[in-house]
VOGU-3710 file (C-alpha; in Angstrom, 3 decimals, decimal comma):
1> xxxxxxxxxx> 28,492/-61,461/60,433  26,594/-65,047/59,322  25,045/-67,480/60,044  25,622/-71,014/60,262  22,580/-72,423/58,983  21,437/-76,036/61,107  23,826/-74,643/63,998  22,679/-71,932/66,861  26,504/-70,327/65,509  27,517/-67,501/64,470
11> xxxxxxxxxx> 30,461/-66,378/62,734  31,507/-63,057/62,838  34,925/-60,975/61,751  35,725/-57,663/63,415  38,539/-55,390/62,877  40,005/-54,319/66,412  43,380/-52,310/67,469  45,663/-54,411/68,848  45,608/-52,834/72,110  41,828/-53,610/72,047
21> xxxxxxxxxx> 42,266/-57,319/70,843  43,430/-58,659/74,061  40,238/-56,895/75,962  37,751/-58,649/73,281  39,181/-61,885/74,015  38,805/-61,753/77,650  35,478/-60,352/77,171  34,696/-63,216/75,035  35,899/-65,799/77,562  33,831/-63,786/80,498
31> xxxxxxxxxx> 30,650/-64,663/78,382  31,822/-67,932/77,588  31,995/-68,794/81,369  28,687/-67,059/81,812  25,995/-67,510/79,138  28,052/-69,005/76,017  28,801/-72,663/75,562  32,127/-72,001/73,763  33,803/-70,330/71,150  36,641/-70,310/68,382
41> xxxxxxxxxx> 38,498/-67,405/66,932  41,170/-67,005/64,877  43,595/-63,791/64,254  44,601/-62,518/60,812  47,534/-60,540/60,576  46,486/-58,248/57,840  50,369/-56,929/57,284  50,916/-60,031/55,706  47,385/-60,286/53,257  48,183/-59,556/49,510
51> xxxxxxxxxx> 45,915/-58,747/47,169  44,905/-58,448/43,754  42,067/-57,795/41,532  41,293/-59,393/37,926  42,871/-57,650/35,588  40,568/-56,386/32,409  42,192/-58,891/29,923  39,812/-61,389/31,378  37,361/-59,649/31,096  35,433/-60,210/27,264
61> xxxxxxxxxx> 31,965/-59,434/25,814  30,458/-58,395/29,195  31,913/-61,496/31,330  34,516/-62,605/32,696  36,797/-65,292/31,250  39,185/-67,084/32,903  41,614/-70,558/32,128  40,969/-72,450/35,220  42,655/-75,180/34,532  45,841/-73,792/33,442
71> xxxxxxxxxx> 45,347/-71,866/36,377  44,891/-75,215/38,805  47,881/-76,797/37,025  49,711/-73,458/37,906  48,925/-73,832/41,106  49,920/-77,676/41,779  53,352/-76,686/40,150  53,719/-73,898/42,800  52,484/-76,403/45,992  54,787/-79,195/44,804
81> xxxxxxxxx> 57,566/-77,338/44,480  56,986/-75,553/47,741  56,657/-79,436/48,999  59,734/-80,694/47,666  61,515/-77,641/49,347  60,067/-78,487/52,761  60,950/-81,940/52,808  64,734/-81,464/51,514  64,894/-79,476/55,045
//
């Protein structure tokens, strides 16, 4: 849970079944009609979340090192090509 600082908001992730998600949302909409003014959610399908951790070579002398921008060029090779393959379609 945080805090939007400036804002009376609060953002807040939860973990729910998905028989259970449904009921949350109405719930949610129930106090939105009530005492809420509004509110946003979004859902995160967690069978499709990948992760991985930093693997020890970058880590050196008690910190971590890391090439960002090799990294950032890396990653602007992978979005343009993904962008070139999207508009061929």
């Amino acid at each position: 849970m945080g805090k939007v600082l400036g804002e009376n908001t609060l953002i807040i992730q939860v973990f729910l079944p998905s028989m259970n998600s449904r009921k949350f949302i109405d719930t949610l909409s129930t106090m939105a009609k009530e005492k809420l003014k509004d509110y946003k959610y979004a859902i995160q399908d967690l069978r499709l979340v990948r992760r991985q951790t930093f693997s020890g070579e970058f880590f050196e002398s008690g910190s971590w090192k890391y090439a960002h921008e090799s990294r950032l060029e890396a990653l602007r090779e992978t979005i343009l090509k993904q962008l070139s393959t999207l508009t061929e379609t």
